[in-house]
Each structure stands twice: as C-alpha cells, then as structure tokens.
C-alpha positions as CSV (number, residue, x, y, z in Angstrom):
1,X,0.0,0.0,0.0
2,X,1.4,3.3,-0.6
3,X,2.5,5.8,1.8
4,X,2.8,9.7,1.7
5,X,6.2,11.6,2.0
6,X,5.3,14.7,4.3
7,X,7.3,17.4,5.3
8,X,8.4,17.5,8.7
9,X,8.3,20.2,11.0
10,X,12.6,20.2,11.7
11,X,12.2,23.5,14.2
12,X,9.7,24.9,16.6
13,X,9.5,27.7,14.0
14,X,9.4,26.1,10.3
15,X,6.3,26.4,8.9
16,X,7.5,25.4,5.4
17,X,10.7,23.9,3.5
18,X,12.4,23.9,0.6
19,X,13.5,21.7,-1.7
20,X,16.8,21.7,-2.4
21,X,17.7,18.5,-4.1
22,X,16.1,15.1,-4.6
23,X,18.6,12.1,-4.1
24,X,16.5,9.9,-6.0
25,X,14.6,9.3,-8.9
26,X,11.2,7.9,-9.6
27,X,11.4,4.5,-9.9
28,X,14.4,4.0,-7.7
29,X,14.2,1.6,-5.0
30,X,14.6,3.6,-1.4
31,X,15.6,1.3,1.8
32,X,15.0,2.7,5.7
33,X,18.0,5.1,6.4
34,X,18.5,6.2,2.0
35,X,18.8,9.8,2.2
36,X,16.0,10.9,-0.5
37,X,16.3,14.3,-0.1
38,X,18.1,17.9,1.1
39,X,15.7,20.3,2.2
40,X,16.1,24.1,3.4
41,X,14.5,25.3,6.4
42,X,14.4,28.7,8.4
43,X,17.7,27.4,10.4
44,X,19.2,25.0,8.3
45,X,20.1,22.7,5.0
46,X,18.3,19.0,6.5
47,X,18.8,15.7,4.6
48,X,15.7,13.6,5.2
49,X,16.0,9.9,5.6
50,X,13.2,7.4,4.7
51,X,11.6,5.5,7.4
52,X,10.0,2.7,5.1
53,X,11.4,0.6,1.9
54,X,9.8,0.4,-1.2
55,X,9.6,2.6,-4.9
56,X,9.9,5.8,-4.9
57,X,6.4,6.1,-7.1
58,X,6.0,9.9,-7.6
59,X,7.9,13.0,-7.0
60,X,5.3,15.6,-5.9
61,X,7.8,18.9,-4.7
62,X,10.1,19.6,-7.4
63,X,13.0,21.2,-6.8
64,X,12.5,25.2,-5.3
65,X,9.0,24.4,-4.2
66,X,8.3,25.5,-1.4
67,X,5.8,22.8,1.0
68,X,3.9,23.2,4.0
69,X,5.0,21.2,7.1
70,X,2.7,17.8,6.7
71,X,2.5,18.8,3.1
72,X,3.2,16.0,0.5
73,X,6.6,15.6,-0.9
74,X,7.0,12.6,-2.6
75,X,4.8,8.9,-2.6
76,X,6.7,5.3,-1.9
77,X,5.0,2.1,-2.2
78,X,5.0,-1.3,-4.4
79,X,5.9,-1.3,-8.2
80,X,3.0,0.1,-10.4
81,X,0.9,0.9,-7.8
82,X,-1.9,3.3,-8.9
83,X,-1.8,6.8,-6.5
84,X,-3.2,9.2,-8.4
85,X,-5.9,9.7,-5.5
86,X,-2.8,10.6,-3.5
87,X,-1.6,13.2,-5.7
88,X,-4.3,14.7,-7.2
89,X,-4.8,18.2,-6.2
90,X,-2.0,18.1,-4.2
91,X,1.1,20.6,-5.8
92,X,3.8,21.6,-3.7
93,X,3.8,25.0,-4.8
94,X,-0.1,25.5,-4.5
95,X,0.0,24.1,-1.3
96,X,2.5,26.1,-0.4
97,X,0.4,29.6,-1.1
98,X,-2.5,28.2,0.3
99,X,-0.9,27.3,3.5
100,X,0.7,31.2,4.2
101,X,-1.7,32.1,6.5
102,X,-2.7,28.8,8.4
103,X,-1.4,27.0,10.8
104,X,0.4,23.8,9.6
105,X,-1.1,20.7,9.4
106,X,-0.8,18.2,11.0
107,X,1.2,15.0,10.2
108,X,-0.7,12.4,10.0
109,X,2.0,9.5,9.6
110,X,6.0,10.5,9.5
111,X,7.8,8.7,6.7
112,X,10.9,10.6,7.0
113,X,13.2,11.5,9.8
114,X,15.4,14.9,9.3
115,X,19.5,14.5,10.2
116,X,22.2,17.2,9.4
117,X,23.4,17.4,6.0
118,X,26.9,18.0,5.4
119,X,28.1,21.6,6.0
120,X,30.2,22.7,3.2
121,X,34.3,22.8,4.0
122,X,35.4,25.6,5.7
123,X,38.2,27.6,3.7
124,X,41.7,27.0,5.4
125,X,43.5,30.0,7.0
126,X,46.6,31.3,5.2
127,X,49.5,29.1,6.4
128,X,53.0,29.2,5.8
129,X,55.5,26.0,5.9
130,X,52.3,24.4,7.6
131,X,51.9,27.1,9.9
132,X,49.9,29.9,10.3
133,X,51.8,32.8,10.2
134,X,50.8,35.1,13.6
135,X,52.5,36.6,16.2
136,X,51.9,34.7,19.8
137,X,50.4,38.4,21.0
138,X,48.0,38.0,18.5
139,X,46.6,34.9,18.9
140,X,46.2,35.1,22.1
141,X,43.9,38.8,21.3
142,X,42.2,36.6,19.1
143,X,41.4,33.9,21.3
144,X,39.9,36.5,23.9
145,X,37.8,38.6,21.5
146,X,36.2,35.5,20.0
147,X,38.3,35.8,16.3
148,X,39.0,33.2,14.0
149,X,42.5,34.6,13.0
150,X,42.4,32.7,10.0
151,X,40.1,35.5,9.3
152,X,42.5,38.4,10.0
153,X,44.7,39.9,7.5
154,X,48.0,40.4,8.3
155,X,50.2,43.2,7.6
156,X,53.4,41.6,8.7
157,X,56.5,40.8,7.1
158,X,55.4,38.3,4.9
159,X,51.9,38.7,5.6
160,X,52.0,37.5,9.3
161,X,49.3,38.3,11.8
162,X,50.1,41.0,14.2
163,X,48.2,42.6,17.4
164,X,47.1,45.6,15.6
165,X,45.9,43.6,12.5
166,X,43.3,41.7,15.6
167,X,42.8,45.4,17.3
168,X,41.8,46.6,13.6
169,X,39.4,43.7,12.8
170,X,36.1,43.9,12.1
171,X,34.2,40.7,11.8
172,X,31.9,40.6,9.0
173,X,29.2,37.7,8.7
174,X,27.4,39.3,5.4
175,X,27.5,38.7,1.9
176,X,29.1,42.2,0.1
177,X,27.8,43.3,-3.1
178,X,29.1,45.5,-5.6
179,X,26.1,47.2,-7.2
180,X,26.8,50.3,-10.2
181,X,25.4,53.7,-9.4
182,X,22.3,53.5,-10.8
183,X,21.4,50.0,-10.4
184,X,19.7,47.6,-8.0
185,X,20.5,44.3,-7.2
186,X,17.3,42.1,-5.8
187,X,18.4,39.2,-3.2
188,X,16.0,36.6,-2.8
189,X,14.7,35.6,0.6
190,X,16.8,32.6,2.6
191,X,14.2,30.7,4.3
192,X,16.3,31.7,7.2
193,X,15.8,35.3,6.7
194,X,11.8,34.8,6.1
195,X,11.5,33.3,9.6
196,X,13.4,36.2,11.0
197,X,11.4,39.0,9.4
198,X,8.0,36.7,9.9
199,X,9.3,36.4,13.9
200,X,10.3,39.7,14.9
201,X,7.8,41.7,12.9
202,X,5.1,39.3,14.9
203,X,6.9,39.9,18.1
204,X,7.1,43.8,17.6
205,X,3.4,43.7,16.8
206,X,1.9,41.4,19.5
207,X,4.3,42.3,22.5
208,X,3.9,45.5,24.1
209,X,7.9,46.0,24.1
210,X,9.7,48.6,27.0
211,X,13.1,49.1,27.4
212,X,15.9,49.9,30.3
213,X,19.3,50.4,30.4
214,X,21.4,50.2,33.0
215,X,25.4,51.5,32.8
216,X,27.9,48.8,34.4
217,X,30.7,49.3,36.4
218,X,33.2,46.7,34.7
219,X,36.6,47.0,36.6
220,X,35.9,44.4,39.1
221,X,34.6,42.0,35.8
222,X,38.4,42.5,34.0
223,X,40.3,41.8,36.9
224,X,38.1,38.8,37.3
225,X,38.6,37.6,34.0
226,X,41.9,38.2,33.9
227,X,43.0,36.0,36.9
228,X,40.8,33.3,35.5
229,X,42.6,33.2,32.4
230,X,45.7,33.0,34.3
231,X,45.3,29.3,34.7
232,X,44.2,28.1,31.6
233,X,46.0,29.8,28.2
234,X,43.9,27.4,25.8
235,X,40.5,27.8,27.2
236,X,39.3,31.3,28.1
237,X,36.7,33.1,29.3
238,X,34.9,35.6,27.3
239,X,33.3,38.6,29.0
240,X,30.3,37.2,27.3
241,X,30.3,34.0,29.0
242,X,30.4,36.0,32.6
243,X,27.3,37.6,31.1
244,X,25.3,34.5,30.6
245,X,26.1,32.9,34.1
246,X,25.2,36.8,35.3
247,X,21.9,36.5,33.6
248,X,21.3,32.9,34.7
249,X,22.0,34.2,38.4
250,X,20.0,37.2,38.3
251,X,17.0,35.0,36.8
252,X,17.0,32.6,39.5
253,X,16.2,35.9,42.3
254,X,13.4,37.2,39.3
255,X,12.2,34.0,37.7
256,X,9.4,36.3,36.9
257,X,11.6,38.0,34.0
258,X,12.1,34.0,33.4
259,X,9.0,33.5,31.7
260,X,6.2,33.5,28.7
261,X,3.2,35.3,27.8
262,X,0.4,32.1,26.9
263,X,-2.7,34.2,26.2
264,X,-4.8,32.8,29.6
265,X,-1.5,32.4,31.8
266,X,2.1,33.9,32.5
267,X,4.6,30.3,32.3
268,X,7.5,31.3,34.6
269,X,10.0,28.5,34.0
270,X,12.3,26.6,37.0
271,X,14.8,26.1,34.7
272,X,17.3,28.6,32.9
273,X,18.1,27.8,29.1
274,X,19.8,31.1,27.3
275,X,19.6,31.2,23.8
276,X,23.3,33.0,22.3
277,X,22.3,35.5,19.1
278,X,24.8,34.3,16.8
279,X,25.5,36.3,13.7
280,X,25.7,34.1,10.8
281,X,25.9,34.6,6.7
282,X,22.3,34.5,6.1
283,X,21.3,36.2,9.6
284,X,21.0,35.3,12.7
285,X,20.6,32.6,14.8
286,X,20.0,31.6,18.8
287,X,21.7,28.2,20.0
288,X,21.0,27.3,23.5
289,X,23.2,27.2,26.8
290,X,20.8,24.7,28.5
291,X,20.8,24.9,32.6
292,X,22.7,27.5,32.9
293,X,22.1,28.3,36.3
294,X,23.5,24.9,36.9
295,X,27.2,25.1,35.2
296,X,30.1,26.9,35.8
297,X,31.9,29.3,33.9
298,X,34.3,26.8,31.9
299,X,31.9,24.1,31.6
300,X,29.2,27.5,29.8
301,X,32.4,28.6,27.9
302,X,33.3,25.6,26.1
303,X,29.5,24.8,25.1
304,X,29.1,28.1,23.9
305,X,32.1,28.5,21.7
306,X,31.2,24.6,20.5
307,X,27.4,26.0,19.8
308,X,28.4,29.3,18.0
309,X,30.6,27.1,15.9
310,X,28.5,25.0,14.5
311,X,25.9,27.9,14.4
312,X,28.4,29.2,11.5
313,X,29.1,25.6,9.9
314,X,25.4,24.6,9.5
315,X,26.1,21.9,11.7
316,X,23.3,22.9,15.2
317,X,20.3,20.0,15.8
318,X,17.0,21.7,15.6
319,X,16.8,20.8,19.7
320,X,20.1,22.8,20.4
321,X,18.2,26.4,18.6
322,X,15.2,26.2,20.2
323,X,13.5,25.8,24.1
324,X,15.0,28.8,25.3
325,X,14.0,31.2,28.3
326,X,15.7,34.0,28.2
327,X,18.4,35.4,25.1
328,X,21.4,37.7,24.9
329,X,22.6,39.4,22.0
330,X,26.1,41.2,22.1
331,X,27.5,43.9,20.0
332,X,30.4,44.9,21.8
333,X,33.0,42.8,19.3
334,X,32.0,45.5,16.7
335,X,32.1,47.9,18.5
336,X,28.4,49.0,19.5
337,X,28.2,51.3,22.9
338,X,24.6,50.7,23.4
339,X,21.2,49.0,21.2
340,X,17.5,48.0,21.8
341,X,17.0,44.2,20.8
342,X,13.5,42.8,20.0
343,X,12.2,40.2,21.8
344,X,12.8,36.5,20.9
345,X,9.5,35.1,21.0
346,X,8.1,33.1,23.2
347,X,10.5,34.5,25.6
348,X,9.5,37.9,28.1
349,X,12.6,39.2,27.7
350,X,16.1,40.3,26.0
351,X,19.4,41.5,26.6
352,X,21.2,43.5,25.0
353,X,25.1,44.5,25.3
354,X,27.7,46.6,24.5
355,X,31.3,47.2,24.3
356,X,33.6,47.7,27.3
357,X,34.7,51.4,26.8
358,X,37.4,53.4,28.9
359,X,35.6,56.7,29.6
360,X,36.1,59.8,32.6
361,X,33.5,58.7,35.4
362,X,33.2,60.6,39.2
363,X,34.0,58.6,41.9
364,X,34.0,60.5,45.4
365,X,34.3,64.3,43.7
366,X,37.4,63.1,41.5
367,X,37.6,62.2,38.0
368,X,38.8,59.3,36.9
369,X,39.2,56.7,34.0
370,X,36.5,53.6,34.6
371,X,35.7,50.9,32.1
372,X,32.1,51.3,31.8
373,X,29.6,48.9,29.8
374,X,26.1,50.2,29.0
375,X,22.9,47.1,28.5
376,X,19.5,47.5,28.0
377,X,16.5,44.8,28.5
378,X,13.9,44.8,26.2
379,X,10.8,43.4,28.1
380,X,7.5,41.9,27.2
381,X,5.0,44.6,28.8
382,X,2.2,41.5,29.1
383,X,4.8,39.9,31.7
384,X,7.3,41.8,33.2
385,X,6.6,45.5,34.5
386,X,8.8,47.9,34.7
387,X,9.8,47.9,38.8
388,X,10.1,44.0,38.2
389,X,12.8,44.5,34.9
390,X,14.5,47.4,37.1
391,X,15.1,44.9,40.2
392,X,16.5,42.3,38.0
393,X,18.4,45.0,36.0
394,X,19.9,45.7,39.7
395,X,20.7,42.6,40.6
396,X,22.4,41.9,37.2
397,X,24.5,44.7,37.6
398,X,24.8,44.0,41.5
399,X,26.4,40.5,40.2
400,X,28.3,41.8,37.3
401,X,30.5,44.5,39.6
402,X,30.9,41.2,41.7
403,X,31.9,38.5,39.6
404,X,33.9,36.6,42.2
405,X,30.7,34.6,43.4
406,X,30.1,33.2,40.4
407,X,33.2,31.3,40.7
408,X,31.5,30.0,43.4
C-alpha cells in the first residue's frame, strides 16, 4: 500500500521547507536510512532519511517548491501501484500559497526522519610551511575577542598576523555586493531570513515592548577575567560568557523576567536555558546554553564557543536552537556602545550588550578613568513591569560589579 512523503516540521519555528535537491529518482528503489532528499528550512540545510522501503512512485515537490510542514513531498509504495488519488490536487507550490496564513497541518504519519546534512568545507586560513603565520600576541587577542585569526589579515613581514591587525578587525558575517550607481540588485529571501522577518515583525506587533538600560561598572569583571585566564592559556573566558552565568544568576532571584506570555497564563519557568544571538551569513541565529544556572563558567564557555561554531558551519540540531527562556545578544565585538533588541518570542525578555569602553567617570568628587559597559532589557510589557525588569536589572549589575561569586 502506498505511503505519503510529508514534510516534517525540523524546528519549533518552520512552517515550510524547501526543496533543495532530490537524491532519488522515480522508480528507484529507497531502503529505511536512504537519504531521498536535502531540504532548506528557516535554520538549516536537513537531509531527510526514509523510514519505510519500497519505490519511490512519484515526486510531488520539485526542486525550489516550497511545501507546508505535513504537506506532500513525494509517494513510496509497491511497483506500479496506482496513487493518483494521492496526488491529485496536491502541488507543492499551490499548497504552499495556500498554507501562508494557516497554521500547519498536522502530520498524519512521518515517513521521513530529518539528520544534518553536510556543512560545506570551511576555507583553510593562510599558512605558511604548515603554519599559520601570527604573532603569539596576536593569537592570544584573538582567542579573547572571539576571532578566528584565519580571518584576519596580516600586515606583517610576509603577511604575518600582528596585534594591531586583531585590534583593527572587524568581523563581517554578510555577503558584500558591488552594485553600479544607478542600479539595483534584488536578493531573494533565505528561508532563514523569512523566519526572522515573519518572527520579529510578529513579536514587535503582538508584544507591548519597553526598554531599560542600565550603565555597568566593569573594573571588578576585567580583573576577574583576567585571573581566571591565568590558569588556563587554551580555554578562556569571554566577558560574554560571565554575562550568561550573570543573567542565569539574576533570573533565579526574578524568575518572573524567566517567563512567557500564553494568552490565559504567564509560564514562569524553573529552569534557565539562554539562547546566544549568533551572527551568521544569512542572519541570525539563537543556539542554546541549557541549565545555565547549573554550570560553571568553563563548563558555559566551552559549550558556547562549540554552539556558536556550528551555528556558523550549518552543523546545530533543531533541539540545540530552540526551548530557550531567556536570550542575549552582544554587540560589543563590533564595536556597538549601546542598542534595543527585540524580543525572541516566546521569551519575556532580552538583553542587550555593548562594548567595554574606557571613559572619565566621578567617583568620590574626582575624576577618573572607569571601564564602563552600557545594557538594556527589552521586556515583554504582558509579563514583566517595569519595577520588576528594574530589580532584576539591579541585581544583574549588583552581580556583574561582583563577579567573584560566580566562581563560586
């Protein structure tokens, strides 16, 4: 008997896919485990497996149509089996338009399973006589700003990597065009930057967004760092990764800001899972520090720079981008004093961060230099009022000008 090909929903937020490229033909013979297909999503490029064995009887989604999840892809079953009354009516691309506006459908029996598909290879950094050619200085700036120094061009003698060649980067995640004065250029949608626009506009609509911002006092966090880094050359702490254990801190005193907006009922969650905004070619994306609030800083610093690495490669699960709580997003690498995020929905709440700056502050009538480090919280008005985001804002920064017990 003949079984539909659906499309699975691979992500909390995929409503559709794309097809990228069919691995087999009609007529071919597919066993449990044969990769059939590559589809696109909103967060990634998924090969789908097939559950059942049998002949691959009809290709319904060609290749660029775009199907709803539980929308028909392709039909397996016996040898000159009649399924017309399967496919009739049933386009990919008209079920696609008709589906913009609905909620998917559901899936009535899964004949596919989604795994990773292979991320293309990553270009190798210059290297000379097998090495790469950088000054110890700078990689070690790399390695604390979060560089890949394979990246950075070096001015050198013979085109090695120097400090001020790290100091002077600027990392850039974006395609650059080069489009004549006079001229346009139009850049089709990535799935991947649908779902953002789709997300965010629907979050800037439906949540009542306010904003606070709070100036830090960051001395206290450098020295911190620094002596941490002391011990271990290979595996350092970012600033950001003192931010996350902050935030996971200063949530468990407010688990109110730790919560979700469900129409009837406010969800405040016992458990603290921070989604990472990670900047990547086609936008942006949010893995997930799971129990945060449960880790130290080493064990949050190696799974986040393992998570933001495979953000970049392709390579995240759908579980590792979705089921967070609570989401930072961090400008200060390029450079950005201060910004308003929007909210990552479900989630009440964001954070957003700057850069570290040296600036003149007062302290006791005399001027000084202090390194100062502005964030602001975008908050869910629906949740989280504004006395409750300006305690947790207080405790945040309470916890940030005292890192030293979160070594604890």
């Amino acid at each position: 008997m003949a079984t539909k090909i659906q499309m699975p929903k691979l992500s909390d937020t995929m409503d559709t896919g794309r097809i990228l490229k069919w691995l087999k033909k009609e007529g071919e013979k597919v066993a449990p485990g044969d990769v059939i297909a590559e589809v696109e999503t909103d967060k990634a490029n998924m090969d789908m497996e097939a559950y059942d064995d049998g002949t691959l009887l009809k290709i319904v989604a060609k290749v660029g149509d775009r199907v709803p999840v539980g929308g028909l892809i392709a039909v397996l079953g016996v040898a000159g089996e009649d399924v017309s009354s399967l496919v009739s009516g049933s386009g990919a691309s008209a079920s696609a338009e008709s589906s913009k506006n609905q909620l998917p459908p559901a899936v009535e029996k899964q004949d596919v399973v989604a795994v990773e598909a292979p991320a293309p290879a990553k270009a190798e950094p210059p290297k000379g006589n097998g090495r790469l050619k950088a000054s110890p200085l700078a990689k070690r700036l790399a390695v604390d700003r979060g560089i890949d120094i394979g990246d950075v061009k070096g001015s050198g003698t013979g085109g090695r990597v120097i400090k001020r060649d790290v100091e002077g980067f600027a990392p850039s995640t974006h395609k650059r065009y080069v489009v004549s004065s006079g001229e346009f250029k139009d850049e089709p949608l990535s799935m991947m930057r649908e779902s953002i626009a789709k997300r965010l506009s629907q979050s800037n609509i439906e949540a009542p967004h306010f904003f606070l911002t709070v100036e830090v006092r960051m001395e206290n966090a450098v020295s911190f760092r620094e002596s941490l880094n002391k011990f271990d050359d290979q595996n350092k702490i970012s600033f950001n990764d003192i931010i996350i254990k902050a935030c996971a801190s200063a949530l468990q005193e407010h688990p109110e800001v730790n919560a979700t907006f469900m129409k009837d009922k406010i969800r405040i969650f016992g458990d603290v899972h921070i989604g990472v905004a990670v900047a990547i070619e086609d936008g942006l994306i949010t893995p997930v520090v799971r129990d945060v609030d449960k880790k130290g800083l080493r064990d949050i610093s190696a799974e986040t720079k393992d998570l933001a690495a495979r953000a970049r490669d392709r390579k995240l699960r759908p579980e590792e981008y979705s089921g967070s709580t609570f989401t930072l997003s961090n400008l200060g690498m390029f450079g950005v004093d201060e910004f308003t995020a929007i909210i990552n929905p479900p989630e009440a709440a964001i954070l957003a961060v700057g850069t570290i700056v040296d600036k003149p502050v007062v302290e006791d009538g005399q001027i000084k230099i202090g390194k100062r480090m502005r964030m602001t919280l975008s908050s869910d008005h629906r949740v989280v009022d504004g006395a409750m985001a300006a305690q947790f804002m207080q405790t945040l920064k309470k916890i940030l000008e005292n890192p030293a017990a979160l070594a604890l």
